[in-house]
N, C-alpha and C positions, 0 to 999 in steps of 0.2 A: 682735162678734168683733174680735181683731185679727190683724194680717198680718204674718209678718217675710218679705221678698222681694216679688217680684213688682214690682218699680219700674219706670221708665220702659225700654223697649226689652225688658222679657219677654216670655214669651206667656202661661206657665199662670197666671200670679197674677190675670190680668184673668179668663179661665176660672175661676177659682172664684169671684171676686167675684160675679162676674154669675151661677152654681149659686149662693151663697149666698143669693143678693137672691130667687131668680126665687119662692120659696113666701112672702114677705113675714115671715118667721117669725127674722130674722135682719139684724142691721146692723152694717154698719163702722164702726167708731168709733176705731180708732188702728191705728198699724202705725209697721215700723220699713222701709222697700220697699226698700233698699239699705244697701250697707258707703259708701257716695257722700253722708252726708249732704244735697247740693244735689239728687241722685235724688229722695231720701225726702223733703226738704221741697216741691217739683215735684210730686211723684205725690199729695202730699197736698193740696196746694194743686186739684188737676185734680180728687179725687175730694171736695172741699170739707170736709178733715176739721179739727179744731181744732188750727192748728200747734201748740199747746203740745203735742199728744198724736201728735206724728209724731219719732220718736224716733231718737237719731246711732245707738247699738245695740239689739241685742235683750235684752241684759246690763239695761241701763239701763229696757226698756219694761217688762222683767218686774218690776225692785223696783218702779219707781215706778205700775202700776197696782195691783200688790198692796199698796201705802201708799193708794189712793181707798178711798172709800166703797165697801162692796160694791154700793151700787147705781147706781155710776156707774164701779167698773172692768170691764175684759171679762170676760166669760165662759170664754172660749177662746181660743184662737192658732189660725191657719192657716198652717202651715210650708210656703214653697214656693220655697226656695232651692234650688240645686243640693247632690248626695248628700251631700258631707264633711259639711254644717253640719246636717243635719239632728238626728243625737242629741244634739249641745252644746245645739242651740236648744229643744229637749224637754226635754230633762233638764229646763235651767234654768226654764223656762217652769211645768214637774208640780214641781217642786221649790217655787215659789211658789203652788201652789195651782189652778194654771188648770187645764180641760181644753184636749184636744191634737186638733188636725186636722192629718195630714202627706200631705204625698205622697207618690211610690213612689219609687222602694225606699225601704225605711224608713230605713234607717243606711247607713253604706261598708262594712263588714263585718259578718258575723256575729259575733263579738266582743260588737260595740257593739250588736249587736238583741238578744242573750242579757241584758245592761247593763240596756237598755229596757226589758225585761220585768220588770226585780225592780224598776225604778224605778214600772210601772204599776202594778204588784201594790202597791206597798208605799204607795202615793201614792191609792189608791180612784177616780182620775181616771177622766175618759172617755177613749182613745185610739182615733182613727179615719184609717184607711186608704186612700187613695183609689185604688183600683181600682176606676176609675168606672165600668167595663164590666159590674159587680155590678151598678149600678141601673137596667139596662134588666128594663121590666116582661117581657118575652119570656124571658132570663135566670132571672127571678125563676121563672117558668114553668117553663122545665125543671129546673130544679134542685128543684121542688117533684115530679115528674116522676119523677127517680131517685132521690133522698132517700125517696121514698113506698113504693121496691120494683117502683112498676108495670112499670116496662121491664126490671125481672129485672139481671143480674149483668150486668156491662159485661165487652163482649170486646175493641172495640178504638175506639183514641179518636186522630182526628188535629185538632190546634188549631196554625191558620199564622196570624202576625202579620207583614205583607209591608211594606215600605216600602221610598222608593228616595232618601229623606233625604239619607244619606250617599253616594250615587252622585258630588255634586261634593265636592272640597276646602273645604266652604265655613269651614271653620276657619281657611283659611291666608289668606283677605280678611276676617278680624276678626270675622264672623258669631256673635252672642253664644249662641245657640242652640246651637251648632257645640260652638265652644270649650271649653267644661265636659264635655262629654258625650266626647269624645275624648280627656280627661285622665285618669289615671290617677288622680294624686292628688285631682280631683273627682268625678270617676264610681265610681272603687273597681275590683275585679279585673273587673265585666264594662262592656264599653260594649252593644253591642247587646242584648246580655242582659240588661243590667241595666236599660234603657230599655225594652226593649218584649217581652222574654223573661220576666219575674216577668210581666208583667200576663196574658199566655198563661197562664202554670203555674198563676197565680191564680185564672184565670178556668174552666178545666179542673176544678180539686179545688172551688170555688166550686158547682160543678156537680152534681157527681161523690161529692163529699166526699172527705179527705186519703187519697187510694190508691194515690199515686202512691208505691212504695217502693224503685225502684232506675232510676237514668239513665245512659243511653251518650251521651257528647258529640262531635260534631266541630264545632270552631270555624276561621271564615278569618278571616283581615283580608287586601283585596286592594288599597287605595290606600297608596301606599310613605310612610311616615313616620309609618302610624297603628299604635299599640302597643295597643289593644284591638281586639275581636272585632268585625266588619259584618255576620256572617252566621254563623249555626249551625244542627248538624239534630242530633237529640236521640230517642232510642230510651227509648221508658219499659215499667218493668216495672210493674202493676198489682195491689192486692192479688184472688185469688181468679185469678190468672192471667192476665186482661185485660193487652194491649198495646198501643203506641200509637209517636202521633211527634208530636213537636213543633218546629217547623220558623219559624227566624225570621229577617228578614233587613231591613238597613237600604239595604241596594245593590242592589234586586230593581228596575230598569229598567222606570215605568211603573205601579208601585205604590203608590197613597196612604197609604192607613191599614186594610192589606183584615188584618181581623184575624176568624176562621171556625174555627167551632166545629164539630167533626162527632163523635159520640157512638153506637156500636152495640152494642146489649146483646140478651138471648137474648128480649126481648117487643117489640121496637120499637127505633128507629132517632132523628134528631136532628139537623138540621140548621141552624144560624145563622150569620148574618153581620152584624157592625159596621155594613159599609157599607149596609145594607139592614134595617135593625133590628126592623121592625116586624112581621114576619114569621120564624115557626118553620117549618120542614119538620117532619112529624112521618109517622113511616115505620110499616107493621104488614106485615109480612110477608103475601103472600096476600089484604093488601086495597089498595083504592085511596090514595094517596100523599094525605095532607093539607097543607094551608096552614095554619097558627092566624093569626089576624091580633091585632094588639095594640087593647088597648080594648074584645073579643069578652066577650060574657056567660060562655061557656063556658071560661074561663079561669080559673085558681087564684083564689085571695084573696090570695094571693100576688103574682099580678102585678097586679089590679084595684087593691091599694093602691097600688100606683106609679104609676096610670094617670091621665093631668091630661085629655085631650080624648077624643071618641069616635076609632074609626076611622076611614081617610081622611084625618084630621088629623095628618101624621108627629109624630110625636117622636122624638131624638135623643139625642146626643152630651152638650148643656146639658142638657137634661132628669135623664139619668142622673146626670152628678155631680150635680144639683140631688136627686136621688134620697138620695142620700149622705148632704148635706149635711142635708137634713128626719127623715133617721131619725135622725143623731147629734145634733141639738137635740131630741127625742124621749127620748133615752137623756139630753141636761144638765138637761132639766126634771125628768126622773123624779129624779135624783141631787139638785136641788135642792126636791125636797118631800120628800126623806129616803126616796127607796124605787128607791135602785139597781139595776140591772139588772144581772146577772152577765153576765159580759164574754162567754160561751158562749150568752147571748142576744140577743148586739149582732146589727140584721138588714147592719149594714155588715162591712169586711175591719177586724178589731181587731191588736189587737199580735203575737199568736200567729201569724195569716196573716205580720203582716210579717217576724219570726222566719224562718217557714218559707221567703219568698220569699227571703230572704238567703242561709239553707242550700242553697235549689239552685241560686244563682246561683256562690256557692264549689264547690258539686257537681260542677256543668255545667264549670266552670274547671277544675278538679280532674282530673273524667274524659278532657276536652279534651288537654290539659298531659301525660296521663301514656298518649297514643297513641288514647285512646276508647279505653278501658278502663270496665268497669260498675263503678259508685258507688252505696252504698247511702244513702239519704237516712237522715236522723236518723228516730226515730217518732215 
């Protein structure tokens, strides 16, 4: 693979380096890790790659690996810049031939994810999503769970994605994390939304499947100077009459990364959480309250294939995008022995997810903006 982002002083690009690496089924071989040149020559140097092949742009890395040998350019890109650059650095990347690993949100606007989508379609590439929260085998579980029918019609669903990130100014002492994510012109219409509000909606219809068909939005921002959202709470309407909330927040005092999934339909109940992954609640009305533990015999095939140790052995956070990253080299091999996989049977979040995640992120802005008012999602 190669990498545009992720240089010295990021976080997620060394997170997926390290998901990349963890199944052996995958290596680094170039990247361009900064618009800093002296970044990108350093961050190559550290992870011992061949300077010729650590490149000043992305412009640049995509002609000149698609002028190598097909067996010695990449295979793929791993996009993990902040929001603006994502669809320039896709486009051009499916435009030479490669397949596309991005992160979330897919694009700055919907615009540019509709863009996306005829550039995938039209290109036979692989594009994969990272909503990493997808490759927990317990996830995988439930979502095999309601997809099946067993738990019957969903009546009400609440998923909160809490964090207390943004509680300081840390934008305003240089904080590179900060900075981007508080811009408009980098982040796009949502800030808290768009950072940790898709991978909720994501991870909800993930589940669920797309049913989620109309949102009421209230957005805040409470530290003076910031022009995006810190905190929303979000009324969903469900297909088959199911409701819900979806509640997110970057200024919640005391909160890490508590992202919880709670799911009630008319055979059974559903309970997870991020912070504590290895474990489902799984509810039956009239009978006793279960635990599933991950790793258990009595689990989907579903989640056994994601499953790397027995139980008692946590797995996490790396695991999951490492989850990701093993099924979308699964879909580049199948695509290079000539028998592609329809993008409707990618087990990752594809381009249509990121599509969608965009439309509710303008949605949620949308209904916000015009009083929390209900807003119909696209179908």
């Amino acid at each position: 693979m190669g990498m545009v982002g992720g240089g010295e002083g990021a976080f997620i690009g060394g997170v997926h380096r390290m998901a990349a690496a963890l199944d052996q089924q995958i290596e680094l071989v170039a990247g361009c890790f900064s618009r800093d040149p002296a970044n990108t020559a350093s961050t190559g140097r550290r992870l011992h790659l061949d300077p010729n092949r650590c490149y000043a742009s992305y412009e640049t890395m995509a002609a000149q690996e698609a002028a190598l040998p097909s067996e010695r350019r990449i295979d793929f890109v791993s996009i993990v810049t902040p929001n603006h650059l994502h669809f320039p650095i896709a486009r051009t990347f499916l435009e030479h031939g490669f397949h596309v690993v991005c992160d979330k949100p897919m694009t700055l606007d919907a615009a540019e994810a509709r863009q996306l989508v005829g550039i995938v379609e039209r290109s036979g590439q692989v594009f994969a999503l990272t909503h990493n929260y997808t490759g927990h085998p317990l996830v995988r579980h439930a979502r095999e769970l309601f997809r099946s029918g067993r738990l019957g019609q969903v009546r009400k669903v609440i998923v909160e994605y809490l964090q207390d990130f943004l509680v300081h100014p840390h934008e305003k002492e240089g904080q590179k994390q900060a900075l981007w994510r508080v811009d408009p012109a980098q982040s796009g219409a949502g800030g808290t939304l768009a950072d940790v509000g898709c991978h909720a909606f994501n991870l909800l219809e993930f589940v669920i499947g797309p049913e989620i068909t109309a949102i009421c939005a209230d957005k805040s921002t409470f530290l003076p100077g910031r022009k995006l959202d810190e905190d929303a709470n979000i009324l969903l309407r469900l297909q088959g009459g199911g409701k819900g909330v979806l509640t997110i927040s970057q200024v919640a005092t005391g909160e890490e990364n508590a992202l919880s999934l709670r799911i009630y339909a008319e055979h059974g109940a559903v309970k997870w959480s991020q912070e504590n992954p290895n474990y489902l609640e799984l509810f039956t009305y009239g009978q006793e309250r279960r635990t599933l533990t991950r790793g258990s015999s009595y689990l989907s095939r579903a989640a056994s294939q994601v499953t790397r140790v027995p139980p008692g052995h946590p797995e996490g956070y790396l695991e999951a995008f490492a989850t990701l990253y093993r099924d979308f080299a699964g879909a580049v091999h199948a695509h290079l022995l000539g028998k592609p996989l329809r993008i409707a049977d990618y087990p990752f979040p594809n381009v249509y997810d990121g599509l969608r995640g965009m439309e509710f992120i303008e949605s949620a802005v949308d209904s916000a903006s015009a009083g929390a008012t209900w807003v119909n999602l696209p179908a």
